[in-house]
Each structure stands twice: as structure tokens, then as C-alpha cells.
MDAnalysis code that builds the backbone (N, CA, C; Angstrom):
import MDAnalysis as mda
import numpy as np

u = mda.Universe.empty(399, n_residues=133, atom_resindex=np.repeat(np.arange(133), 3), trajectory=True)
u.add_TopologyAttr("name", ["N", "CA", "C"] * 133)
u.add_TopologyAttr("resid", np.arange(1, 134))
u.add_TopologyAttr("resname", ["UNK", "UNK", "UNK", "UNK", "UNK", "UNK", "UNK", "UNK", "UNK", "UNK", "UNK", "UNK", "UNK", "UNK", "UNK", "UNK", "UNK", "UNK", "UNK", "UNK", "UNK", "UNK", "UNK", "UNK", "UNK", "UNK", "UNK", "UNK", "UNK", "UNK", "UNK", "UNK", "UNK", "UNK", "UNK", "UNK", "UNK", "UNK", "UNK", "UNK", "UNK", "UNK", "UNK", "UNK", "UNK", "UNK", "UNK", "UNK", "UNK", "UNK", "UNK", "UNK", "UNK", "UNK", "UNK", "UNK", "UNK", "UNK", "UNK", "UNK", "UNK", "UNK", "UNK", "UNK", "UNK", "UNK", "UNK", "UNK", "UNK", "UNK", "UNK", "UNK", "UNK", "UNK", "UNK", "UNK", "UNK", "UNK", "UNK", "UNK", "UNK", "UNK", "UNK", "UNK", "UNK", "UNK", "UNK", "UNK", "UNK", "UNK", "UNK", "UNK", "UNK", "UNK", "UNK", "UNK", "UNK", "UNK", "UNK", "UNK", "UNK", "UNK", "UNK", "UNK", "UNK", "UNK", "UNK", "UNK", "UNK", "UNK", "UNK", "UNK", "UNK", "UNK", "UNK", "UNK", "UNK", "UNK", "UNK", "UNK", "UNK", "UNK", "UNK", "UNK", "UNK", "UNK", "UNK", "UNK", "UNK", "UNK", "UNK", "UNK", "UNK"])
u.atoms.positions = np.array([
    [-83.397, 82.378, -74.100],
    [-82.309, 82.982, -74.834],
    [-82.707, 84.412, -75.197],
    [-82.013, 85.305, -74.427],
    [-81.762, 86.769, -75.010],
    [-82.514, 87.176, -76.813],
    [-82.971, 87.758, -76.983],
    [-83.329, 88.271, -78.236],
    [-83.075, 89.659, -78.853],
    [-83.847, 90.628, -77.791],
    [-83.526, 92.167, -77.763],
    [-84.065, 92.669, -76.401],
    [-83.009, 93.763, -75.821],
    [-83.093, 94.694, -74.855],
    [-83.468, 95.653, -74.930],
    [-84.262, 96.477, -74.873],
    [-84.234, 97.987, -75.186],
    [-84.701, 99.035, -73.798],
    [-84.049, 100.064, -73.358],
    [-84.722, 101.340, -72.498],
    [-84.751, 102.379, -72.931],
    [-85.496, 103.103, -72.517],
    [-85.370, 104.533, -72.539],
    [-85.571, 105.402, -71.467],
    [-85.075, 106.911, -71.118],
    [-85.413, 107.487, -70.303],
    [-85.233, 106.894, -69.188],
    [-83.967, 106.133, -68.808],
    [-83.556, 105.810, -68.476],
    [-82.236, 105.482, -67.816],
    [-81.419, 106.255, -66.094],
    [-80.163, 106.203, -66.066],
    [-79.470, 107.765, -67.000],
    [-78.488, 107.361, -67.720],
    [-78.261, 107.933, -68.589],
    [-78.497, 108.043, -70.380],
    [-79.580, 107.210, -70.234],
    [-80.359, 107.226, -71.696],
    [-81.529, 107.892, -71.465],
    [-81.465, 109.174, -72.719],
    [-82.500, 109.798, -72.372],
    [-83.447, 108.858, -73.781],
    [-82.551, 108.400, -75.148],
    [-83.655, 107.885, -76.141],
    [-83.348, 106.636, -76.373],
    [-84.207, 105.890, -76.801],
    [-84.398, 104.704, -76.887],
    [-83.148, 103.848, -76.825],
    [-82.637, 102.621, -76.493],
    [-81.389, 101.878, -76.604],
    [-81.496, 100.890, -76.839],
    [-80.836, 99.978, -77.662],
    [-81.291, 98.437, -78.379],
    [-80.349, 97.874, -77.889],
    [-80.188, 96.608, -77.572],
    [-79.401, 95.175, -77.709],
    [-80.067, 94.076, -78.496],
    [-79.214, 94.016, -79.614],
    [-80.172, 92.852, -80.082],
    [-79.147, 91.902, -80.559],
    [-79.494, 90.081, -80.565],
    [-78.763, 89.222, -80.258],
    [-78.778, 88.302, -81.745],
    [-79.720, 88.991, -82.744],
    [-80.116, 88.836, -83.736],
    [-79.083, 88.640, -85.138],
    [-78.607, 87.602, -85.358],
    [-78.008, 87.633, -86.323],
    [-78.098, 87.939, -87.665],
    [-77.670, 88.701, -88.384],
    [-77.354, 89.119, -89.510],
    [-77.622, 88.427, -90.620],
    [-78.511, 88.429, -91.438],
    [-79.245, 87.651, -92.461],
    [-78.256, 87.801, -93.381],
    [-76.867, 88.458, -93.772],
    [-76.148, 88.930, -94.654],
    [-75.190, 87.238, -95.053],
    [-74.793, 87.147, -95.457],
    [-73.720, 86.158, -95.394],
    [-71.969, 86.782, -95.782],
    [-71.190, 86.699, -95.141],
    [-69.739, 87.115, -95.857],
    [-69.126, 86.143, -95.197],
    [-67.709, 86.311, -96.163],
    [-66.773, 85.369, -96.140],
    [-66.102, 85.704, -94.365],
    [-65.491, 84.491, -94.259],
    [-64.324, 84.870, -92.945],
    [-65.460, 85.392, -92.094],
    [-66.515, 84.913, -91.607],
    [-67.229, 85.335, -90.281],
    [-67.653, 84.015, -89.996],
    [-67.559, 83.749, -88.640],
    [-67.890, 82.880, -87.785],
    [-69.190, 82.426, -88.256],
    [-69.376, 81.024, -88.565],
    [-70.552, 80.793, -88.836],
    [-71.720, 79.873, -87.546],
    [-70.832, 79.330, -86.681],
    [-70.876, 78.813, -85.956],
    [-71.756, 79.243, -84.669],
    [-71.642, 80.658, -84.451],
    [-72.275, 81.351, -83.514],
    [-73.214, 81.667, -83.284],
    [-74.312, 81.056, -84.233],
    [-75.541, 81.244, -83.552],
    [-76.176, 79.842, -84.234],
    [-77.472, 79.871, -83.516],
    [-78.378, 79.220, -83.303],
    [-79.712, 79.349, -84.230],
    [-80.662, 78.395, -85.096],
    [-81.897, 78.737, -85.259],
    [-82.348, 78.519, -84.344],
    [-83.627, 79.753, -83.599],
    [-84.920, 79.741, -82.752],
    [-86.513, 79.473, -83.458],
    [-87.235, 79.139, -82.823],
    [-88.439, 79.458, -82.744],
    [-88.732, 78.078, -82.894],
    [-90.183, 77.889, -83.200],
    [-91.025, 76.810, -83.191],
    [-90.367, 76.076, -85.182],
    [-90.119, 76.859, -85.890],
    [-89.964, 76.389, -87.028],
    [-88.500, 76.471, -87.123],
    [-87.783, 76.773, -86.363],
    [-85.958, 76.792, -86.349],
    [-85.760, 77.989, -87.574],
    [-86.486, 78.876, -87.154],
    [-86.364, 80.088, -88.584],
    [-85.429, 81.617, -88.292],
    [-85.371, 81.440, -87.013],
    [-84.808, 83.029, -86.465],
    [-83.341, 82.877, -85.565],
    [-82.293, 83.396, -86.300],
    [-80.702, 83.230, -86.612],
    [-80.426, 83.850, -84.893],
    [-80.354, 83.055, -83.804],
    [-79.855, 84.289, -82.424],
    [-78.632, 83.534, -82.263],
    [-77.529, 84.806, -82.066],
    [-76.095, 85.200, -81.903],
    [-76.017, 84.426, -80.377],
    [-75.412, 83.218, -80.429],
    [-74.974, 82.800, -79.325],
    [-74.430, 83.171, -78.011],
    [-73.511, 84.524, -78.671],
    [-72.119, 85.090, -77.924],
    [-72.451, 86.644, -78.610],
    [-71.820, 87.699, -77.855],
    [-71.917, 88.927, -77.764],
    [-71.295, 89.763, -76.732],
    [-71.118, 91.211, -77.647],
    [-70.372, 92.275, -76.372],
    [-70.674, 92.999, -76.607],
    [-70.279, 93.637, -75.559],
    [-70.939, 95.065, -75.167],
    [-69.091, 95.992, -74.778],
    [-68.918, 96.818, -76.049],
    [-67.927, 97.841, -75.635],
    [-67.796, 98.962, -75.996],
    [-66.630, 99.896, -75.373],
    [-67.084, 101.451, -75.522],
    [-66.205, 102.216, -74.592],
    [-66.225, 103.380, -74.900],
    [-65.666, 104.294, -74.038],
    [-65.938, 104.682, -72.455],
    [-65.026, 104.996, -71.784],
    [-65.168, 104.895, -70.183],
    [-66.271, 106.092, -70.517],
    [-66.973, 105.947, -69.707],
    [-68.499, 106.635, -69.473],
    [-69.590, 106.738, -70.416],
    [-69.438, 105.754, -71.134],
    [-70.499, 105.747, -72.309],
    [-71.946, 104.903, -72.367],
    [-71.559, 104.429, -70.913],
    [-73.047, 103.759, -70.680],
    [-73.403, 102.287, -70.576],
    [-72.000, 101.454, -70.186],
    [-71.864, 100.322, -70.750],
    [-72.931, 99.831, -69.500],
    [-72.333, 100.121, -68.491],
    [-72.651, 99.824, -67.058],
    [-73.877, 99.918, -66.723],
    [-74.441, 100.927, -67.115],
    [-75.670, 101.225, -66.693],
    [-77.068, 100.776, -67.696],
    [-76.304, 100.017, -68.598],
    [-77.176, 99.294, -69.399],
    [-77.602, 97.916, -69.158],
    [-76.280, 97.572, -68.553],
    [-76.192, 96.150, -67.888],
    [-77.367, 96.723, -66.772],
    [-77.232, 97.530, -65.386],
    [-78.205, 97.572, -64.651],
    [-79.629, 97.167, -65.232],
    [-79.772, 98.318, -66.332],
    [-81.449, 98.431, -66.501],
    [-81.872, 96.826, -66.992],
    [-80.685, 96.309, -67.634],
    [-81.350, 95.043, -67.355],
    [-81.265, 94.031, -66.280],
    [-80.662, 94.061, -65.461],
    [-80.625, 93.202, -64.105],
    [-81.875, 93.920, -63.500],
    [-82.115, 95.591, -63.422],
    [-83.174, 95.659, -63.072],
    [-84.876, 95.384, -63.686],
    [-84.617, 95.066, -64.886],
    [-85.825, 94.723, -65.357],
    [-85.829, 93.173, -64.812],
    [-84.938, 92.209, -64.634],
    [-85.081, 90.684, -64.057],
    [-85.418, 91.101, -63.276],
    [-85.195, 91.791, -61.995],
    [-85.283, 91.668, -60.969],
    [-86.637, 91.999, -60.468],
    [-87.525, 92.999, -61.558],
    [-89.019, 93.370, -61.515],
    [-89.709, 92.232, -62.009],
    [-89.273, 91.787, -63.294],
    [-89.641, 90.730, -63.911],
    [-90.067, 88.980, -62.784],
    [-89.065, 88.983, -61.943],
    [-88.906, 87.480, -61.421],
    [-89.199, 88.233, -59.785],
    [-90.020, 89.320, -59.504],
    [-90.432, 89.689, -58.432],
    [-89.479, 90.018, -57.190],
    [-88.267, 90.148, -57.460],
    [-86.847, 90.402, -56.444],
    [-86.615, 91.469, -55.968],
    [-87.537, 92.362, -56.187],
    [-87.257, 93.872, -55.955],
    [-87.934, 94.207, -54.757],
    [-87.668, 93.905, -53.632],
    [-88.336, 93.730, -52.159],
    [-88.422, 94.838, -51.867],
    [-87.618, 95.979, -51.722],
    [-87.372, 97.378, -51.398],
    [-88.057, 98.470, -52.297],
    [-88.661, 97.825, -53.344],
    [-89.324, 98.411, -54.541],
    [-88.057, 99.439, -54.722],
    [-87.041, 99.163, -54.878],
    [-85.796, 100.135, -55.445],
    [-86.131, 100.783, -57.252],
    [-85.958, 101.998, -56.976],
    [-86.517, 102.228, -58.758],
    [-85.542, 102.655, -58.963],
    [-84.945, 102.579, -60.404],
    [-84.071, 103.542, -60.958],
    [-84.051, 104.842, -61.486],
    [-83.639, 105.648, -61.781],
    [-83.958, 107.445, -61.714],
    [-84.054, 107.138, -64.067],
    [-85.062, 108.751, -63.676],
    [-84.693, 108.473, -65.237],
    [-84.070, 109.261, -65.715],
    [-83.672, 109.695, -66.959],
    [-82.671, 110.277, -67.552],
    [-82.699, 111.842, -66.577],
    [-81.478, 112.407, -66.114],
    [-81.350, 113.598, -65.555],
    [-81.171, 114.783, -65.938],
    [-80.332, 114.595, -67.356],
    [-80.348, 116.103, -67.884],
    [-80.999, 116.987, -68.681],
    [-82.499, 116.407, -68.434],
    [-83.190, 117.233, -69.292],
    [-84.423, 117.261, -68.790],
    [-85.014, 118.431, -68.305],
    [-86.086, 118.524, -67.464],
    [-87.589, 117.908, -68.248],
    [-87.689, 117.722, -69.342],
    [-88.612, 117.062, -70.139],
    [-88.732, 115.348, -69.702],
    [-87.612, 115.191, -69.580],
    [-87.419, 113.850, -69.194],
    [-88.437, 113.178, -67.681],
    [-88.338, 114.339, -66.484],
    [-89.018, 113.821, -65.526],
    [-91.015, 113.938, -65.775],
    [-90.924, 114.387, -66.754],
    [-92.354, 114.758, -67.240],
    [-92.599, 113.015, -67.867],
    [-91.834, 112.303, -68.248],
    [-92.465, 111.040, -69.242],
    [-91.801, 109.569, -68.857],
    [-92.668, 108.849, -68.762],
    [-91.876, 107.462, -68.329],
    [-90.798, 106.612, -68.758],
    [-90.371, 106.567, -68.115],
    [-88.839, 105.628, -68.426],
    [-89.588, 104.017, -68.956],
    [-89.234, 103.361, -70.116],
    [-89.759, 102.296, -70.451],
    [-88.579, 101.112, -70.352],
    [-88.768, 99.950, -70.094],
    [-87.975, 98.702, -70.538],
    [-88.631, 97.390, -71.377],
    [-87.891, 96.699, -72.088],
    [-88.344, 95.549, -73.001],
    [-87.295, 95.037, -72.659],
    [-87.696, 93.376, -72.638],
    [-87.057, 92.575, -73.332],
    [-87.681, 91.407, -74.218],
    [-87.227, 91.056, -74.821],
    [-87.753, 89.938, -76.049],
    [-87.031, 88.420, -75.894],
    [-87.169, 87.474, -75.554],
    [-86.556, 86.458, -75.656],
    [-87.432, 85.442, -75.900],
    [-86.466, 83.833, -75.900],
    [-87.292, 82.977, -76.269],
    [-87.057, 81.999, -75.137],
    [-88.107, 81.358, -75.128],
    [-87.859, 80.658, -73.315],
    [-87.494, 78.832, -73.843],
    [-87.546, 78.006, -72.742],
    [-87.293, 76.975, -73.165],
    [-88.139, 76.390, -73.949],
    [-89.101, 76.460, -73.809],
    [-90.407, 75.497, -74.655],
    [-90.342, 76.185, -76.367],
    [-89.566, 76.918, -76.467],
    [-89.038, 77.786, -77.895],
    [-90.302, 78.873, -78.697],
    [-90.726, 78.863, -77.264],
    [-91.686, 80.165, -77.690],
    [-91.452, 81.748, -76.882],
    [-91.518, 82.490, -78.469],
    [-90.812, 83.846, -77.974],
    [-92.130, 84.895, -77.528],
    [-91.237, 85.705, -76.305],
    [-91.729, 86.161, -75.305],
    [-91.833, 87.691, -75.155],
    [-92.303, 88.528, -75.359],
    [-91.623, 89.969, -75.090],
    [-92.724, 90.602, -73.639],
    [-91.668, 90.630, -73.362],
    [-92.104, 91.937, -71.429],
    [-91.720, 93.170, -71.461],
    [-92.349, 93.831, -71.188],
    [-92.199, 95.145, -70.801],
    [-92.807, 95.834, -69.714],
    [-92.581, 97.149, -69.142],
    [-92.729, 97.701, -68.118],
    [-92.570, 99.486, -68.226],
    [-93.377, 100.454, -67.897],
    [-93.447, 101.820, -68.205],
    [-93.320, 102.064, -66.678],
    [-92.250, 102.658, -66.561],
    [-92.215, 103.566, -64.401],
    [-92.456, 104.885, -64.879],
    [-93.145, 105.822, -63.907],
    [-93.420, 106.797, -63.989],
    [-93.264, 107.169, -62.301],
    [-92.289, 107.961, -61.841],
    [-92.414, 108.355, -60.603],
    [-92.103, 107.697, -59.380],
    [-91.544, 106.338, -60.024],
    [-91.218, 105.368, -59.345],
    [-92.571, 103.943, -59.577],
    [-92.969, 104.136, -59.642],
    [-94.323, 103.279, -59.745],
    [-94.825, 102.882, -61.271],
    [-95.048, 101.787, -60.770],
    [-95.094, 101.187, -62.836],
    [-96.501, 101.172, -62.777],
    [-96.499, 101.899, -64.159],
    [-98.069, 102.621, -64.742],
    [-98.268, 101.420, -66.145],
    [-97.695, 101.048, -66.510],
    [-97.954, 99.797, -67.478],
    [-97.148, 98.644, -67.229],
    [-97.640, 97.532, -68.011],
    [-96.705, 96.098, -67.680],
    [-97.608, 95.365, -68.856],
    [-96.676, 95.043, -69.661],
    [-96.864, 94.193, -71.064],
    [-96.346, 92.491, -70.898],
    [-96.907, 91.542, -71.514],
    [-96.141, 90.471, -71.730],
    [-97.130, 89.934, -73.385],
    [-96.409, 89.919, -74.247],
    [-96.537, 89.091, -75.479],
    [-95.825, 87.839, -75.799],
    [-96.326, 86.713, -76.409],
    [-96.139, 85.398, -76.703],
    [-96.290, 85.096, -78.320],
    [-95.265, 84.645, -78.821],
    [-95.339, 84.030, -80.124],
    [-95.363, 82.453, -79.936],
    [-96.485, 81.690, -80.149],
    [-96.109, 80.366, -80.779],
    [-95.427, 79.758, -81.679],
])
């Protein structure tokens, strides 16, 4: 289960970008209570079942979805063509520093997971994986 997304330098993100699936510790009236789930090993961490993603035509919806199909696709080894994605273009600082991806989730055995990956030039110069019991 999804937790948090984040890229940077990336596509058309030149700074950092979050998705997070994380429900709202707040309580108010008239909100769906139903929609999420406790995670983890102690059923302690509130994740949002259901979620969207919306916005203005060219605001990046699309290409957020990519960076994460392309992080699965590095992630679960599918990337046969070693296809990289470009990193942010309009700012010449940008080709100087690596484009990063995360994701955070929790897998079936209900232990949470975070991966990550640093490209630089096309070629990944770091690769992270952390585990919470």
C-alpha cells in the first residue's frame, strides 16, 4: 500500500514533489471516516485508502504519474532499454545535480518500506532501500 511519492529534478519538477496517502490525524465533522485503513505492525498509521490527483491542464499531473511508473519499472527491473527520464529543463543548474525518486510503502507482511534512487546523466549513482518492522 502506497504511503508517499516524492521527485525531484525531475520531468517538469525542478523541486521536490510529495504524494502522500497519509491520513490526517485531525478529526472533523462530515468527512468520510471510512477511508482509510490502520497500517503497520501495531495498526498505528491512518493510510487513505482512495485518492486524487487534480489540476490544471499542464500542471504536471501526467508526468508525475510517469516518474512513478518509472520508478516501478526501475524498481521491479522492467526497464530493458535502460530508458531514463530527462531532468528538469529550464534551468541550467538543474543538469549539474541529480534527479532523485522515493517511494515509501507498506508491503504485505505490513512492514514499511522506503526505496529510492539518485540518476545523474542517465545512470543511477545511488539506490536506497529502508525497512521498518
Amino acid at each position: 500500500m502506497l504511503v508517499n511519492f516524492s521527485c525531484e529534478n525531475i520531468l517538469s519538477f525542478k523541486n521536490e514533489v510529495s504524494f502522500s496517502m497519509l491520513a490526517s490525524q485531525k478529526k472533523k465533522d462530515n468527512i468520510l471516516t471510512n477511508n482509510f485503513f490502520m497500517a503497520g505492525k501495531e495498526q498505528q498509521e491512518p493510510i487513505l485508502e482512495t485518492s486524487l490527483i487534480f489540476g490544471a491542464n499542464g500542471s504536471g499531473k501526467t508526468n508525475f504519474i510517469a516518474t512513478l511508473a518509472y520508478l516501478k519499472r526501475i524498481a521491479l527491473n522492467q526497464n530493458p532499454e535502460n530508458k531514463f527520464i530527462a531532468p528538469f529543463r529550464l534551468n541550467n543548474d538543474s543538469k549539474k545535480t541529480p534527479s532523485e525518486l522515493e517511494i515509501e510503502f507498506y508491503a504485505k507482511n505490513n512492514i514499511k518500506y522506503r526505496y529510492g534512487i539518485s540518476i545523474f546523466k542517465g545512470e543511477i549513482i545511488e539506490e536506497w532501500l529502508y525497512y521498518t518492522p
